[in-house]
N, C-alpha and C positions, 0 to 999 in steps of 0.2 A: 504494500500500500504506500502511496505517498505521501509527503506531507501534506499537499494540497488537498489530497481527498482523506486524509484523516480529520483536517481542520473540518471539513467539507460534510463529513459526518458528523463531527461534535455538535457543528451549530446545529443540523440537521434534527439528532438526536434527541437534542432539549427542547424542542415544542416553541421555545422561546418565541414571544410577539418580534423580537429583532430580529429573526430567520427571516418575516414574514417582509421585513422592509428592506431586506437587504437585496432582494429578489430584483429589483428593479434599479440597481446600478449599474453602471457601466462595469466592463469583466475587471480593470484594476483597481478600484477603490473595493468591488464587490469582495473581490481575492485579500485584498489587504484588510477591510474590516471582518472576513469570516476567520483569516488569522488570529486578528487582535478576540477577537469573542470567545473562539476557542480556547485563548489564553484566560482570561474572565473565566470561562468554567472549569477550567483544571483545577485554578487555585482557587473557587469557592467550593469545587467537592472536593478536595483537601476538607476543608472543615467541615462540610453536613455528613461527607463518609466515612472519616476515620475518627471510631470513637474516643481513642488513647489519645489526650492534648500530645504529652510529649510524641508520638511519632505525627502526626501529626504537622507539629510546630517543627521540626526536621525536615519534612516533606516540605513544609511553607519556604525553609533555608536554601534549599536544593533551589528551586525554582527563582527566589531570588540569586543566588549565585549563576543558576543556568540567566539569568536574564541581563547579568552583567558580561557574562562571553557571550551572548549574544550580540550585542552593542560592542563588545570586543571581536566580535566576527569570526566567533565558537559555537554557535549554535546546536547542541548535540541531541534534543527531543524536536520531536515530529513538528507540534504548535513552535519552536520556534526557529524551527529550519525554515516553515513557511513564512511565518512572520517576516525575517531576516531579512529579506529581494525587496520588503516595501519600508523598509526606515530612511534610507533614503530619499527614494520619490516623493512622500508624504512627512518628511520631516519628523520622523516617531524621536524621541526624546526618552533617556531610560528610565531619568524620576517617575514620571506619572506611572507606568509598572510598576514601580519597587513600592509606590504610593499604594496602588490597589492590593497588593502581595500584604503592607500593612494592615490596612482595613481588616484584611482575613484574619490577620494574625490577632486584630482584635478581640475574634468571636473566641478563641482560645481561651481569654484571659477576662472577658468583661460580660456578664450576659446580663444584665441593667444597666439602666442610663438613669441619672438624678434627674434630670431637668432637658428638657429639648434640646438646649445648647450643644451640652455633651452627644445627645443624639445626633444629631445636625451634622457632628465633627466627623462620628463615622460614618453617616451617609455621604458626608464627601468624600470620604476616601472609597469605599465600595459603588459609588454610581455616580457622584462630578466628577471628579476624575477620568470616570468610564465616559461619562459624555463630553467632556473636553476633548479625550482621543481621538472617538468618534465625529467630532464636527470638524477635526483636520481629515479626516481620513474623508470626508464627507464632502471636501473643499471648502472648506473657512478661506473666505477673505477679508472679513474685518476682526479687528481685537473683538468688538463689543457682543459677536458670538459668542465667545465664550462663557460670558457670564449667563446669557439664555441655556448655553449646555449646561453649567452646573446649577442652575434652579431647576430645571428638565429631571436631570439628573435626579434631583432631590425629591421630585416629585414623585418620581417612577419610583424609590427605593420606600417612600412613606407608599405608595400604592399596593407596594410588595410587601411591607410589613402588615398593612389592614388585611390582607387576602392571607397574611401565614400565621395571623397569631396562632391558632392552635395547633399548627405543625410546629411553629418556633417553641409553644409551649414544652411539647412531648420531646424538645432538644434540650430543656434547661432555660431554654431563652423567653427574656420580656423583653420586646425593643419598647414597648409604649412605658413613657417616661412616669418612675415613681410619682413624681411632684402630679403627676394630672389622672393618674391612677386615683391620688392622697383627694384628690379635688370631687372626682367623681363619686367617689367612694366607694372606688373596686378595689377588692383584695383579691394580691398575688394569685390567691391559694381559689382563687375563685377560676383563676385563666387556667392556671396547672389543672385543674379538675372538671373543665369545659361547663364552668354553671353560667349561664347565659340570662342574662336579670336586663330588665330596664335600664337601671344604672350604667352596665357594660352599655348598653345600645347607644345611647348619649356619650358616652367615652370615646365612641368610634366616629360616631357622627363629628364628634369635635375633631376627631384625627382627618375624618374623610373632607369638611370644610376646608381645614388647612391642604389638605393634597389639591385641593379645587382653587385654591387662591394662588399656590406654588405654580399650577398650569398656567394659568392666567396670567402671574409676572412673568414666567418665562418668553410665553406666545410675545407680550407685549415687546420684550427685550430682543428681541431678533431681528436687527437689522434686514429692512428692505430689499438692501445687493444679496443676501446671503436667504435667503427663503428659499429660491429656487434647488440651489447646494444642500440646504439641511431639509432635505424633503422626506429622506428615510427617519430623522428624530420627530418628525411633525405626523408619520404614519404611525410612532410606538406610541404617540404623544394620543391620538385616536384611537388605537389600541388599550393603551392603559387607561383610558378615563373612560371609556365604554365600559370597560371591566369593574373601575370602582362604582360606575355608576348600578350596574348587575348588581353588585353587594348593597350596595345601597338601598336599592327595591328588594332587595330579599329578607332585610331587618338586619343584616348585619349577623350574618347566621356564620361566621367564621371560626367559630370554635370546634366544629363538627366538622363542616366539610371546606375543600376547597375549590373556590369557583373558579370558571378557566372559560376561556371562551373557544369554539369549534376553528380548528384551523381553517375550515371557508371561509367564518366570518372574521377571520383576523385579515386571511388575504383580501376580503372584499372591503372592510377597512381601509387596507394599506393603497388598493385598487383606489378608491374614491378620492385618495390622497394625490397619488400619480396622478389622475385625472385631473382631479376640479384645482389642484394648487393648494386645496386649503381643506381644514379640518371641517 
């Protein structure tokens, strides 16, 4: 197998709304972001798969190491052999990796956050970041993209925490912040054991407004020259607020199950996107 068609599977593999946008780029930016994505999921199933922190957290080391002879022009795993042919053309930079390789490294060591703030910190490093790459990889030409990637970013990762509380729970994890837990007046012990009250329903609602306001700076911040170029973020961008919106109308039933949208409807999504220019 190749690199190219192992990366070619990963993204494949994962269901992911990103497969569903990447579908419609041109063959080198499509090659270079199913790269970089494939890289994204190596090192976040590093932490959902291996139960043991410390291997684990070795496994996180490796990968950071391989990602600096990468960038040293060593490349020795599949994800960054392919990677490797497009840091050049698209200007990849080695921080922002070793940035997301942290994020992960997080989940090892913190499975609470006090206060959004803190929360905030690691959604940047697990998904701004991720969309920062992505909007060079996408064709950024002005700075002030970026700051639309990491509100995007930040939105898509609160999107992804309302849609996992109850799988994050049965991992150990609360990403929704003590202080607004403290507020509503849901206890831990109530997400760890999936008891689903009013109280939780108003907790999420408060979480799923914020993810709705997040969209909304982002959309706002996206310069005019660059709309056409970030057309695969403004299809995940349709993708994930459809989806929070499904949980929305469901009561926020996240403790049980998890909602996922039919991969037609993510491509018809992403299709309407291609199309019309806009969400």
């Amino acid at each position: 197998m190749t690199p190219e068609q192992y990366v070619q599977d990963k993204a494949a593999a994962s269901g992911s709304s990103f497969y569903y946008a990447f579908l419609f780029l041109p063959r080198p930016r499509r090659a270079a972001i199913t790269a970089f994505y494939a890289f994204c999921r190596e090192v976040d199933d590093v932490v959902d798969e291996v139960h043991d922190p410390g291997v684990a957290g070795a496994k996180l080391d490796w990968w950071s190491a391989e990602i600096a002879k990468t960038f040293a022009g060593q490349p020795s795993h599949p994800v960054t052999q392919a990677l490797a042919p497009h840091i050049g053309p698209f200007s990849l930079e080695e921080a922002p990796l070793q940035a997301i390789i942290d994020g992960c490294r997080m989940d090892l060591t913190q499975t609470r956050y006090l206060d959004f703030p803190g929360l905030e910190r690691y959604c940047h490093l697990v998904a701004g970041v991720v969309g920062e790459v992505a909007a060079r990889i996408f064709g950024q030409t002005q700075e002030a993209t970026t700051h639309y990637a990491h509100r995007l970013g930040l939105a898509f990762q609160l999107t992804n925490i309302i849609r996992d509380v109850g799988e994050d729970a049965m991992r150990g994890r609360i990403y929704l912040p003590i202080s607004e837990l403290q507020e509503f007046d849901v206890k831990a012990h109530e997400i760890t054991q999936r008891q689903h009250s009013d109280r939780f329903a108003a907790l999420m609602r408060f979480q799923a407004e914020r993810a709705h306001r997040l969209y909304d700076e982002a959309l706002a911040l996206l310069p005019a020259a660059d709309a056409r170029s970030q057309k695969p973020g403004l299809m995940m961008a349709s993708i994930y607020r459809t989806l929070l919106r499904e949980i929305e109308a469901d009561g926020f039933q996240v403790l049980h199950q998890r909602t996922s949208l039919t991969p037609l409807r993510k491509f018809w999504l992403a299709w309407k996107v291609q199309a019309l220019g806009r969400l």
